[in-house]
N, CA, C and O atoms as a CHARMM CRD file, in Angstrom:
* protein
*
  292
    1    1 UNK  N      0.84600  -1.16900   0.00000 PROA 1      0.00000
    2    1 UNK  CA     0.00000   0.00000   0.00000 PROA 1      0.00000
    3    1 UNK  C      0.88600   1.22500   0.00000 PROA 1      0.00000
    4    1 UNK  O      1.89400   1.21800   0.70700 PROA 1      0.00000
    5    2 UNK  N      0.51000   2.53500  -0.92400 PROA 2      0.00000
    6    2 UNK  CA     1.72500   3.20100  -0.73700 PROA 2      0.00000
    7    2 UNK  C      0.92900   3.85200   0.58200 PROA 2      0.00000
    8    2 UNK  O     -0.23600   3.75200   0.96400 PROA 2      0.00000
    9    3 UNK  N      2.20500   4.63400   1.15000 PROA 3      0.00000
   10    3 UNK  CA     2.19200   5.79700   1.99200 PROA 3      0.00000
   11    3 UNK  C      2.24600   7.00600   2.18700 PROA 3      0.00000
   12    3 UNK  O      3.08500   7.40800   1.38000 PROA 3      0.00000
   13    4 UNK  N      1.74500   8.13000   2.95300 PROA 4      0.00000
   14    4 UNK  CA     2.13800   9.34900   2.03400 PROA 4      0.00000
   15    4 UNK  C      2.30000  10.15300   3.55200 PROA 4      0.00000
   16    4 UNK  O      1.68400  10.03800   4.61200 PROA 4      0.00000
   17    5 UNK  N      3.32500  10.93300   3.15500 PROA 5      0.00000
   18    5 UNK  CA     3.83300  12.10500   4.48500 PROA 5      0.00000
   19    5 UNK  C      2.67000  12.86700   4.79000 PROA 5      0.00000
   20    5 UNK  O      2.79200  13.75200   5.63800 PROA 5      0.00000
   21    6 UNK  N      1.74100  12.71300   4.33800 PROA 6      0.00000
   22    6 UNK  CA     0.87100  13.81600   4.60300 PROA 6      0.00000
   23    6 UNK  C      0.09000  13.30300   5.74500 PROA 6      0.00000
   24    6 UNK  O     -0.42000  12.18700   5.64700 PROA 6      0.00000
   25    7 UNK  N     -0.07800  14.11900   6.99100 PROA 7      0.00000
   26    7 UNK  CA    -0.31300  13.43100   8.52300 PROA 7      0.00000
   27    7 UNK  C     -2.65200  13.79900   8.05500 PROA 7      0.00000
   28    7 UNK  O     -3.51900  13.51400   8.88100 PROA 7      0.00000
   29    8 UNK  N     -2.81700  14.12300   7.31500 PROA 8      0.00000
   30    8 UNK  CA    -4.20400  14.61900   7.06000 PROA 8      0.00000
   31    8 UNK  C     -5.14500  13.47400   6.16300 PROA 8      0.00000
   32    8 UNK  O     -6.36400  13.31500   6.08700 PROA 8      0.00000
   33    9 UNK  N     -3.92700  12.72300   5.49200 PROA 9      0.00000
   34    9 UNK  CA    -4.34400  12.04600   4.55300 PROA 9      0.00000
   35    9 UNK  C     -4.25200  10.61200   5.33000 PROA 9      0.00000
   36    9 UNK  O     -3.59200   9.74600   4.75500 PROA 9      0.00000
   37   10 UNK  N     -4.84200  10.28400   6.56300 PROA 10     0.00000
   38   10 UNK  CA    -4.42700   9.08200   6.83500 PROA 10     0.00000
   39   10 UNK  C     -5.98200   7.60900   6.54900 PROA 10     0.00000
   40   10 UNK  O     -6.06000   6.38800   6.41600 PROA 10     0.00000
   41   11 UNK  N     -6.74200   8.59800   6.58500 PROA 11     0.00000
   42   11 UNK  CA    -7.89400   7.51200   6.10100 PROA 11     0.00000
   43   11 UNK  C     -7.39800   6.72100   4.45200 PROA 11     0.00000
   44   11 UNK  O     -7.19900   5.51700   4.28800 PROA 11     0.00000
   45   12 UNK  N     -7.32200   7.51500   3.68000 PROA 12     0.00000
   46   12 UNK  CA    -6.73900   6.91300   2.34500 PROA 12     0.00000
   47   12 UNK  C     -5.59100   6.05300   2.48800 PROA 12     0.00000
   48   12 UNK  O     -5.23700   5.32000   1.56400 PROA 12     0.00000
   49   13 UNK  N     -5.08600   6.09500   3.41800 PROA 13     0.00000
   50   13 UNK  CA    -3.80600   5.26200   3.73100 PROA 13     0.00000
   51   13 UNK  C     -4.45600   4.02400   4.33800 PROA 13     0.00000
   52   13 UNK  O     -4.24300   3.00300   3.68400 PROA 13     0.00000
   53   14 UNK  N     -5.26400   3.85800   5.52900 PROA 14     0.00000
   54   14 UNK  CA    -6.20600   2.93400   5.76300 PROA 14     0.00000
   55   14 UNK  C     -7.27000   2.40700   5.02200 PROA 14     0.00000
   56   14 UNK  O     -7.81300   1.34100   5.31100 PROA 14     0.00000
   57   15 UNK  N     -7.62300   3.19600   3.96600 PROA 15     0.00000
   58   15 UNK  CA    -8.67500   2.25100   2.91500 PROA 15     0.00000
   59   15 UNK  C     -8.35100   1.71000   1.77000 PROA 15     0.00000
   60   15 UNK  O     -9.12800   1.38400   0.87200 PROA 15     0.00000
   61   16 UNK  N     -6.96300   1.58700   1.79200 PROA 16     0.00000
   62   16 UNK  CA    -7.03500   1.27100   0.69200 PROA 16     0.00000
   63   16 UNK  C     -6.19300   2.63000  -0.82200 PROA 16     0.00000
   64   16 UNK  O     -6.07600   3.85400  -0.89500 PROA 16     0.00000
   65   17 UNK  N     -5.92600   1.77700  -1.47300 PROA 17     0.00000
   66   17 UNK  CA    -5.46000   2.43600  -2.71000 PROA 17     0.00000
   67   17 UNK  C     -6.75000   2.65600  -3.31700 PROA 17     0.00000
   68   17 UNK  O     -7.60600   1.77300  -3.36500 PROA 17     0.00000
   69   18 UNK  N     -6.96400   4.27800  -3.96700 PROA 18     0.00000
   70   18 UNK  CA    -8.25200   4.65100  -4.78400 PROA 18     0.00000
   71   18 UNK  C     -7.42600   4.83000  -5.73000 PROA 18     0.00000
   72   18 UNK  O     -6.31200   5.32900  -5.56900 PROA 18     0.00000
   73   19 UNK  N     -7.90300   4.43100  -6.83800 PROA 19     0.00000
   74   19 UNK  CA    -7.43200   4.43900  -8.39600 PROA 19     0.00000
   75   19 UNK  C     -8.01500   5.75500  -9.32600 PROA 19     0.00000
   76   19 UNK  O     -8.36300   6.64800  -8.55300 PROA 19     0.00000
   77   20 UNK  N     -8.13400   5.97300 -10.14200 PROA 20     0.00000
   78   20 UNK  CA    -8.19300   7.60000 -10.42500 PROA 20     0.00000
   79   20 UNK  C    -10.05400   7.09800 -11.17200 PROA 20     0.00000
   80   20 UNK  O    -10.69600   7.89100 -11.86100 PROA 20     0.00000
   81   21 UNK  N    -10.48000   5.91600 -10.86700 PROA 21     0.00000
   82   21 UNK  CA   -11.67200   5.15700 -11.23700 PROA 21     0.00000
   83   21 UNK  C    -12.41600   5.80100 -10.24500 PROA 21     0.00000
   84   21 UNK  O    -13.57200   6.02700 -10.60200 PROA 21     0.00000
   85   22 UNK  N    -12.17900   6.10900  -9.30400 PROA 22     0.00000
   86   22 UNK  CA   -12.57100   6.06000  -7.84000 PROA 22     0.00000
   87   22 UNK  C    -13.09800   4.35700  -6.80100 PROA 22     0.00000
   88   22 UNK  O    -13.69200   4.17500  -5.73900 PROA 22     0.00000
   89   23 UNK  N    -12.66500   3.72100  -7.52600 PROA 23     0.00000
   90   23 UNK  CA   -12.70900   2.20000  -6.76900 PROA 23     0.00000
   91   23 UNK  C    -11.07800   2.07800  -6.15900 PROA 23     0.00000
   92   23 UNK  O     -9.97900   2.47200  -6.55100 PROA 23     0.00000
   93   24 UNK  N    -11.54400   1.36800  -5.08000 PROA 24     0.00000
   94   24 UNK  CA   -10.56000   1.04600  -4.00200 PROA 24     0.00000
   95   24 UNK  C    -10.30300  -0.11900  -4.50800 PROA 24     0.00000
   96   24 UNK  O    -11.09800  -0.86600  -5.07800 PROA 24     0.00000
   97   25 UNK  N     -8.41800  -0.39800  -4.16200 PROA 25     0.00000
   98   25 UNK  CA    -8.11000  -1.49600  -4.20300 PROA 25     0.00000
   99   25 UNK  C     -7.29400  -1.92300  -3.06400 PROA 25     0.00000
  100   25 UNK  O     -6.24700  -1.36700  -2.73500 PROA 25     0.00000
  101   26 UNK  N     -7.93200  -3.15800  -2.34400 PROA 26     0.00000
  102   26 UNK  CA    -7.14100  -3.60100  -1.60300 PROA 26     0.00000
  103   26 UNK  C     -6.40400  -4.97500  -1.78200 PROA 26     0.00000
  104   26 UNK  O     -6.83500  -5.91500  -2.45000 PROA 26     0.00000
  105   27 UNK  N     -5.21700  -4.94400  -1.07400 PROA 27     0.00000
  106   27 UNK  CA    -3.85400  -5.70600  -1.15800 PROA 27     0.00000
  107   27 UNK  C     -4.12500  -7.01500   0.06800 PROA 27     0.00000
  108   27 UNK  O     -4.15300  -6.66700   1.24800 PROA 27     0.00000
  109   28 UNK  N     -4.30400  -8.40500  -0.26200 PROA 28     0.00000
  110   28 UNK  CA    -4.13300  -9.39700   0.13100 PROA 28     0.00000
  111   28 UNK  C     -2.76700 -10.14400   0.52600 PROA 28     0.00000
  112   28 UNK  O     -2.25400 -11.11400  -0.03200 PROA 28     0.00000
  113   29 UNK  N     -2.36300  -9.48800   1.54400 PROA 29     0.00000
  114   29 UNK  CA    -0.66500  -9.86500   1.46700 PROA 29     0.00000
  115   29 UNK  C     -0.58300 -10.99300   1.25200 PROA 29     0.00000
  116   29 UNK  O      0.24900 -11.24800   0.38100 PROA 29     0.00000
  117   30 UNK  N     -1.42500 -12.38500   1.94100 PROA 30     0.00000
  118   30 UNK  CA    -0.94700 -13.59900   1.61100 PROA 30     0.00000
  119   30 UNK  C     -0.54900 -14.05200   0.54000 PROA 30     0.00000
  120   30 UNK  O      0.38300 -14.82800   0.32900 PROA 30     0.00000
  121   31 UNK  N     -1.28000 -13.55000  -0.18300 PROA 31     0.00000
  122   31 UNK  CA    -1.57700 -14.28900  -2.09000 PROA 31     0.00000
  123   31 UNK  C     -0.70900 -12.94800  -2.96300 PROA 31     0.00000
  124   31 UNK  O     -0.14900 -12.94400  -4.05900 PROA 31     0.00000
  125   32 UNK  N     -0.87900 -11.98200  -2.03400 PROA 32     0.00000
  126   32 UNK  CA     0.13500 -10.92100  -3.04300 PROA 32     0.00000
  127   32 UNK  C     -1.72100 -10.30500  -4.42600 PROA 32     0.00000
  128   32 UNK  O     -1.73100  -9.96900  -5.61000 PROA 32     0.00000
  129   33 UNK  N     -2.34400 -10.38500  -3.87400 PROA 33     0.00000
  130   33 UNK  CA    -3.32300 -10.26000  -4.97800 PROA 33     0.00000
  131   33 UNK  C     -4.42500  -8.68900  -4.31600 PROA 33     0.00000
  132   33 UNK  O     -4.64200  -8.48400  -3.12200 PROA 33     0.00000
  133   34 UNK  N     -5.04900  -7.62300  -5.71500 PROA 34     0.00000
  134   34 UNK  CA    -5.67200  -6.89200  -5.10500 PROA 34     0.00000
  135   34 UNK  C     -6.76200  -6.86900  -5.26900 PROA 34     0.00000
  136   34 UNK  O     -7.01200  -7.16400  -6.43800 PROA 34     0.00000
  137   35 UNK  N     -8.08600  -6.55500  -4.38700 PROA 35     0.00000
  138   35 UNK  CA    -9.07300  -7.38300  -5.10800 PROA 35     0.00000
  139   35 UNK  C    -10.01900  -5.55500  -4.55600 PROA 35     0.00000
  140   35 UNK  O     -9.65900  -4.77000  -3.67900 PROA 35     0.00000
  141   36 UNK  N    -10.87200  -5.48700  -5.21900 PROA 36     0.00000
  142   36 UNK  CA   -11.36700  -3.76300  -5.79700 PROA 36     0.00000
  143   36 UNK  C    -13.26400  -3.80700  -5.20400 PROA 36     0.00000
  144   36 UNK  O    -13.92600  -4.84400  -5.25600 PROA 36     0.00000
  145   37 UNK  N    -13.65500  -2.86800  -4.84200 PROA 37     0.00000
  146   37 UNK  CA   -14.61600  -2.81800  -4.51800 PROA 37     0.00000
  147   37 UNK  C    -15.18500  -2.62700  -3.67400 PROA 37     0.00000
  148   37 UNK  O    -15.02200  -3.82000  -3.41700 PROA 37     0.00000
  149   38 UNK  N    -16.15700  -2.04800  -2.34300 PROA 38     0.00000
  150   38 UNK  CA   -16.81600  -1.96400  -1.07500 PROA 38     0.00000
  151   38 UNK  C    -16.39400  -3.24500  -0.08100 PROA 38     0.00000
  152   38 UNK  O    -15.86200  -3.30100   1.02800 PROA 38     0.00000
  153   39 UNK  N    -16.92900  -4.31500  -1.08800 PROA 39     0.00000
  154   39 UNK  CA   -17.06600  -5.24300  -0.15100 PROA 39     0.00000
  155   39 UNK  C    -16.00900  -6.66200  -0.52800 PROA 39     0.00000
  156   39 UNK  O    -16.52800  -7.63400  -1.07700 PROA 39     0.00000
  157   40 UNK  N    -14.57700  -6.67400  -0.19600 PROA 40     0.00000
  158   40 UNK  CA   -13.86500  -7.22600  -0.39000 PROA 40     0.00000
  159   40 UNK  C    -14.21600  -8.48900   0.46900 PROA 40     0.00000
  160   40 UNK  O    -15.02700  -8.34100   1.38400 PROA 40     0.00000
  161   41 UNK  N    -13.65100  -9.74700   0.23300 PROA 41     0.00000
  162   41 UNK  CA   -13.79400 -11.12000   0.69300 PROA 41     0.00000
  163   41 UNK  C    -12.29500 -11.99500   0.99700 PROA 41     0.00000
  164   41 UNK  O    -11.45700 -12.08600   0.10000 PROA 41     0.00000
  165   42 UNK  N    -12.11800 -12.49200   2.09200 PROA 42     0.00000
  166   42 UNK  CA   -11.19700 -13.16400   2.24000 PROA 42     0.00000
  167   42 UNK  C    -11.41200 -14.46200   1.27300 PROA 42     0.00000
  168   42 UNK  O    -12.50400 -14.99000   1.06000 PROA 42     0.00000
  169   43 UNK  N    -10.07400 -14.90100   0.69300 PROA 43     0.00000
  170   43 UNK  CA    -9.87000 -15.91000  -0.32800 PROA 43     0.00000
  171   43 UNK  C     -9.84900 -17.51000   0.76800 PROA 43     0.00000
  172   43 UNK  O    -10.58700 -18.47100   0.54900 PROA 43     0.00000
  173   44 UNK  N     -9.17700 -17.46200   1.51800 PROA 44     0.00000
  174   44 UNK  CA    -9.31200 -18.81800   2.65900 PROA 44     0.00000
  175   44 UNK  C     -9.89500 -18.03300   4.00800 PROA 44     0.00000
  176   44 UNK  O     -9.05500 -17.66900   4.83100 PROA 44     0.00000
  177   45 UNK  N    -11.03700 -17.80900   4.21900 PROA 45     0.00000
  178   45 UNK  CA   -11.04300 -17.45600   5.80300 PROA 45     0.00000
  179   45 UNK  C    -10.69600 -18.17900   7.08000 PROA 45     0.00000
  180   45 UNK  O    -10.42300 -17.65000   8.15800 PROA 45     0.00000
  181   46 UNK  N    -10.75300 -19.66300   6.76000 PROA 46     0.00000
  182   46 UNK  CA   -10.13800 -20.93300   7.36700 PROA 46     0.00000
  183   46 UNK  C     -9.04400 -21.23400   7.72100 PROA 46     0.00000
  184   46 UNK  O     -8.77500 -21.82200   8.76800 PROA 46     0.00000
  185   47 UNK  N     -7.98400 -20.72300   6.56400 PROA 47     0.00000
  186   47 UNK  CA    -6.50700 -21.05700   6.73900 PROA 47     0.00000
  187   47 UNK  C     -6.22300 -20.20300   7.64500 PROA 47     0.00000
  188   47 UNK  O     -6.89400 -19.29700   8.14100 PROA 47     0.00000
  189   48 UNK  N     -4.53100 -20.77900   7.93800 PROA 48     0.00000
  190   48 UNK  CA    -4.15900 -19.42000   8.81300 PROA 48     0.00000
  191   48 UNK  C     -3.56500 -18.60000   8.17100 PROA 48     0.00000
  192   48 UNK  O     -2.81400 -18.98900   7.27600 PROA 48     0.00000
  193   49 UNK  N     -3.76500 -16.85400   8.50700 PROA 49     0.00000
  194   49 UNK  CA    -3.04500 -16.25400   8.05500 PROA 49     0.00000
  195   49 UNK  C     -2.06700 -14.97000   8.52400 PROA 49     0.00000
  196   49 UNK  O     -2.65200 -13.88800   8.56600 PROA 49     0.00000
  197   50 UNK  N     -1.13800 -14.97000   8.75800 PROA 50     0.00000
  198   50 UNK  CA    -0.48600 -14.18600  10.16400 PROA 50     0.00000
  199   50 UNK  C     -0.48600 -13.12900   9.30000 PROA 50     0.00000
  200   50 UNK  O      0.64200 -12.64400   9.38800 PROA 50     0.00000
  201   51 UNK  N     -1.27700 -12.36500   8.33800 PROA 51     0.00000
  202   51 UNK  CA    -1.35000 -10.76800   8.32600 PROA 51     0.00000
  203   51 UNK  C     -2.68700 -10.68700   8.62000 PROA 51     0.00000
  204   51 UNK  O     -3.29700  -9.64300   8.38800 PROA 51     0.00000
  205   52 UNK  N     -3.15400 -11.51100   9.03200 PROA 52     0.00000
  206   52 UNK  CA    -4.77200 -11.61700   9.58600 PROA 52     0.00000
  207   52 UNK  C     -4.86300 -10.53200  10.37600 PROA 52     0.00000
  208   52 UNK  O     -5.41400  -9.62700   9.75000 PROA 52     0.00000
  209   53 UNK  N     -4.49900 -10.14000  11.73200 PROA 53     0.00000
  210   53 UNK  CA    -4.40000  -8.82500  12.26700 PROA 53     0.00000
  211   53 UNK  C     -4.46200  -7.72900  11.78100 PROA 53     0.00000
  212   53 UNK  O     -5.40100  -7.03000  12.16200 PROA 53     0.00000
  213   54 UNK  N     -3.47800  -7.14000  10.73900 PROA 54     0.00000
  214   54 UNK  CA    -3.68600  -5.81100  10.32400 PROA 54     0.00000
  215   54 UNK  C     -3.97900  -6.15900   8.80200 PROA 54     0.00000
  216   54 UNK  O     -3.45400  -5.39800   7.98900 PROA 54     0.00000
  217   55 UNK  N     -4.79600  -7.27200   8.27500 PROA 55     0.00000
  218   55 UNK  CA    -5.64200  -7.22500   7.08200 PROA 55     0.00000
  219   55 UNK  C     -6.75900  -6.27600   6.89000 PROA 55     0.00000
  220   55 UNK  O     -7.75000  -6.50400   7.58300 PROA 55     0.00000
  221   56 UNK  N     -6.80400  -5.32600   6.14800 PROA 56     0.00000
  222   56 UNK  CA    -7.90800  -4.32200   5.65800 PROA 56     0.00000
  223   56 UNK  C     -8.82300  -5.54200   4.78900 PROA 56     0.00000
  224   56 UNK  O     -9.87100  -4.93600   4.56700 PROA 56     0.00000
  225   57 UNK  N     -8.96100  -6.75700   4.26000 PROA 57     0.00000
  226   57 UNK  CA    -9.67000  -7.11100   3.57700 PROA 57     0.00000
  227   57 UNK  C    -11.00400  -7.76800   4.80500 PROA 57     0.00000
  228   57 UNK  O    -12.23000  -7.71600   4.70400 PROA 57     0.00000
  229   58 UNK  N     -9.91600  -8.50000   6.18300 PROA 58     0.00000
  230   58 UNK  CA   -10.54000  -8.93800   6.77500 PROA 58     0.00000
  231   58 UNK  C    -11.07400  -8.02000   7.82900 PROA 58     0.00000
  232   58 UNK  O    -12.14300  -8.22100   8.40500 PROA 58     0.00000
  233   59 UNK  N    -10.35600  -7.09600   8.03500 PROA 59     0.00000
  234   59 UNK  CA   -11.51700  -5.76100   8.82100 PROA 59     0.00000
  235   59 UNK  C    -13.13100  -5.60800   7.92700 PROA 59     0.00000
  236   59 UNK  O    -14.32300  -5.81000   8.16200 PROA 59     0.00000
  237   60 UNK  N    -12.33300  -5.16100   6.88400 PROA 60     0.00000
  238   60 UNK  CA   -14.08800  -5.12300   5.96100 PROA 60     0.00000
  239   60 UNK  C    -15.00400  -5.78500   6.01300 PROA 60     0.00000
  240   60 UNK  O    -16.15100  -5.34600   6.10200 PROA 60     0.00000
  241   61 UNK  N    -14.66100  -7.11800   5.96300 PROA 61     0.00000
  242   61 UNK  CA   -15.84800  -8.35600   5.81300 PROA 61     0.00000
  243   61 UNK  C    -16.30700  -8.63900   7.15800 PROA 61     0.00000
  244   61 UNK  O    -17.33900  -9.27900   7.35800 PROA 61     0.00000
  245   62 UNK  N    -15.38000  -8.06300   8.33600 PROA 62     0.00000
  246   62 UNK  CA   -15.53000  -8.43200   9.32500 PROA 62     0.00000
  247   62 UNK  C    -16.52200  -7.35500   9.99900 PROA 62     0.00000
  248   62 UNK  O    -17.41900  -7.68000  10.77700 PROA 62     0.00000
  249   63 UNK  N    -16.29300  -6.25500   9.66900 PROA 63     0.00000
  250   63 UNK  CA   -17.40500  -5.16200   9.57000 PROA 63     0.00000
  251   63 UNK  C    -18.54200  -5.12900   9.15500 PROA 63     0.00000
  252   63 UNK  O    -19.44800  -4.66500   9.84800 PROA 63     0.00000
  253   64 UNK  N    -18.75800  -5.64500   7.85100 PROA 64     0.00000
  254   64 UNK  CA   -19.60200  -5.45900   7.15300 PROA 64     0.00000
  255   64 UNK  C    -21.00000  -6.68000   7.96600 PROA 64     0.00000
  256   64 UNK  O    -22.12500  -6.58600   8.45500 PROA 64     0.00000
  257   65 UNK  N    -19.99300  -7.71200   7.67200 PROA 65     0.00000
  258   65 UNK  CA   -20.75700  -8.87000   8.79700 PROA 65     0.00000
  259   65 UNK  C    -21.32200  -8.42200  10.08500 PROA 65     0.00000
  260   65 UNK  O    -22.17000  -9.19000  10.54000 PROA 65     0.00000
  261   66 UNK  N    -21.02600  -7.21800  10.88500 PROA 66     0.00000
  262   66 UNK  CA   -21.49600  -7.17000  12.26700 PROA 66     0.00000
  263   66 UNK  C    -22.48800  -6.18500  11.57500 PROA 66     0.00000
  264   66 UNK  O    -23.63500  -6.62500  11.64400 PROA 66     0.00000
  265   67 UNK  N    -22.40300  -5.00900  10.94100 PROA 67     0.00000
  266   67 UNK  CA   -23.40100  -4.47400  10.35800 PROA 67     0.00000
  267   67 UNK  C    -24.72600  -5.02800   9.95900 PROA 67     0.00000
  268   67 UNK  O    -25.81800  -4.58400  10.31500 PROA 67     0.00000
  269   68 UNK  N    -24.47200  -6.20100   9.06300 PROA 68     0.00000
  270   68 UNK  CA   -25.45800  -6.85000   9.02300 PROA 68     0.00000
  271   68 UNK  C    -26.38300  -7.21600   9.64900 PROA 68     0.00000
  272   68 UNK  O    -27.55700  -7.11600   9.29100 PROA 68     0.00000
  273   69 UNK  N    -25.78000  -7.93200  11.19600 PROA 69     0.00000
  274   69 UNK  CA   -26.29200  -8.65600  12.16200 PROA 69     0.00000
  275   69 UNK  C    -26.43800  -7.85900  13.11900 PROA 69     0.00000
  276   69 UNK  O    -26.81100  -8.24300  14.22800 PROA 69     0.00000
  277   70 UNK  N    -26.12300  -6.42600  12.78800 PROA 70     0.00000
  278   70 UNK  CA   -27.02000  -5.23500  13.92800 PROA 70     0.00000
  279   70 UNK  C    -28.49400  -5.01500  13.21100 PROA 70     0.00000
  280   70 UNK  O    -29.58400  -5.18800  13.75500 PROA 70     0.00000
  281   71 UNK  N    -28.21800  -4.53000  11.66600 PROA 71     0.00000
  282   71 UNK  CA   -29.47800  -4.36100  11.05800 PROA 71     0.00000
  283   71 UNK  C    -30.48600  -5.17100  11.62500 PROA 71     0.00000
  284   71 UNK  O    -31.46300  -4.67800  12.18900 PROA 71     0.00000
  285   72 UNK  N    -30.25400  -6.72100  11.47600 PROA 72     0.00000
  286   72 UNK  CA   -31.37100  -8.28800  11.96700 PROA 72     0.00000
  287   72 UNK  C    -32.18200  -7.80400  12.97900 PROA 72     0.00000
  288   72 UNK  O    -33.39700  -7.99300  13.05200 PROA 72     0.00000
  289   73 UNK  N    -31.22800  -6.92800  14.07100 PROA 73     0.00000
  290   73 UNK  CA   -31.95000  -7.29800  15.12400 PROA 73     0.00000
  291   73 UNK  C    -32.88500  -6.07400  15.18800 PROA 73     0.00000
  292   73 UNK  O    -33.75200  -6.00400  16.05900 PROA 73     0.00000
């Protein structure tokens, strides 16, 4: 993900690369792969994966999932 000196710009640094499309792409360190869109998906959620912690793919899904299951109730 790049980085940028700018101390203002730190959400864009946390979401992800925006492409001049305006779609986000985020970086799957395991697989090395970027996969684009709101609602990104882990490729093995099963396996292990020690960038699991500071994964932005698995924050998302992991978000998006509790969102969901606040809406339910």
């Amino acid at each position: 993900m790049k980085t940028s000196t700018d101390p203002g710009n730190r959400d864009a640094e946390t979401a992800g690369e925006t492409k001049q499309t305006g779609t986000v792409s985020y970086l799957c360190m395991k697989y090395n792969r970027h996969q684009q869109g709101d609602n990104p998906t882990c490729q093995d959620p099963k396996l292990y994966c020690k960038f699991r912690p500071q994964c932005m793919i698995h924050y998302k899904e992991k978000r998006n999932r509790r969102q969901s299951e606040a809406s339910e109730d």
